[in-house]
C-alpha positions as CSV (number, residue, x, y, z in Angstrom):
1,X,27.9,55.9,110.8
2,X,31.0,58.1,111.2
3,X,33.4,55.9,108.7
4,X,32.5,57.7,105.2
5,X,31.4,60.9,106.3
6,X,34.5,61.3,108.8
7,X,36.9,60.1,105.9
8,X,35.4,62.6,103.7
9,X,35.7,65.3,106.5
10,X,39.3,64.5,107.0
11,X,40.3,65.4,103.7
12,X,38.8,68.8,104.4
13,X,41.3,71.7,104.7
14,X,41.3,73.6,107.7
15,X,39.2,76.4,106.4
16,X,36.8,74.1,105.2
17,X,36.2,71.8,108.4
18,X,35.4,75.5,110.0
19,X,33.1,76.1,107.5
20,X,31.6,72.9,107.7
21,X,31.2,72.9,111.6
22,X,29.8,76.7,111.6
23,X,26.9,75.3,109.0
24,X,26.4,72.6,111.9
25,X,25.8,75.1,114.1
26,X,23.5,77.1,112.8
27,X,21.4,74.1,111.5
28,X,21.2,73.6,115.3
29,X,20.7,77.1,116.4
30,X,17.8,76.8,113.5
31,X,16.3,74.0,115.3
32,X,16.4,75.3,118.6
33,X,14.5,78.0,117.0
34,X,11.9,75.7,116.2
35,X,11.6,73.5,119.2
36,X,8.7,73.9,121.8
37,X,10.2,71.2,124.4
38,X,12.7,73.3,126.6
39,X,15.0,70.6,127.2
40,X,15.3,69.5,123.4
41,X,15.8,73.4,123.0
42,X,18.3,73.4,125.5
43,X,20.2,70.0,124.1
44,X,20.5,71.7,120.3
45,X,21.6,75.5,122.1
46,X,24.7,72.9,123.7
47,X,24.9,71.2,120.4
48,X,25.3,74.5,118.1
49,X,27.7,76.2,121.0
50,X,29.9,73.3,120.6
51,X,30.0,72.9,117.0
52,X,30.6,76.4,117.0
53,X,33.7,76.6,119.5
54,X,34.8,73.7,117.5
55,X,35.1,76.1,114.3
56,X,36.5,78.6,116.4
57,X,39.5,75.9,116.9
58,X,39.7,75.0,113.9
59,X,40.3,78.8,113.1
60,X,42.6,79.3,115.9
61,X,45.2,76.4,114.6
62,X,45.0,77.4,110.8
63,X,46.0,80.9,112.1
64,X,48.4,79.7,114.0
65,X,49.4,76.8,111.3
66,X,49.5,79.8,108.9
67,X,52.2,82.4,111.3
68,X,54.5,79.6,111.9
69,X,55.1,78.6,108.1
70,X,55.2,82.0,107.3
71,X,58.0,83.0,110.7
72,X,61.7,83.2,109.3
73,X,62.2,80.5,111.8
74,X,60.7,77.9,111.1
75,X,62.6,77.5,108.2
76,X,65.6,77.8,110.1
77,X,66.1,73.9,112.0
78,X,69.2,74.1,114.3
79,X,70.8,70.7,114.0
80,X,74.4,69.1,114.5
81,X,75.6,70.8,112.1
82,X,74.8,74.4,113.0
83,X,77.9,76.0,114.9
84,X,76.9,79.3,114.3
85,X,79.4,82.1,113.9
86,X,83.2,80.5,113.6
């Protein structure tokens, strides 16, 4: 059930995938909207909050993705052959 649908997912950017899982959220909020049985409420409230935190992650690493490539060090790889000042 996952295969296609998570290999298509994959090849989702970062801003995408949060995209993608805040839509999944609301379609659950949505249903919980629409739901009379408390616990089946209750299951697609837990279902939306964790699609939604789940964005929020995504979010979180393509900022954090975004500062690191953009730092002036992390072009800057110390290796063997970086004495420094001679």
């Amino acid at each position: 059930m996952a295969g296609a649908s998570g290999r298509a997912r994959d090849s989702l950017s970062p801003q995408q995938r949060s995209r993608h899982y805040r839509e999944l959220a609301d379609a659950a909020f949505l249903k919980a909207k629409h739901v009379d049985n408390p616990q089946t409420r209750t299951e697609y409230l837990t279902l939306a909050a964790a699609w939604h935190a789940l964005a929020q992650e995504m979010e979180r690493g393509e900022r954090r993705l975004t500062r690191t490539e953009a730092s002036p060090e992390s072009h800057h790889k110390p290796g063997n052959n970086d004495r420094g000042p001679v």
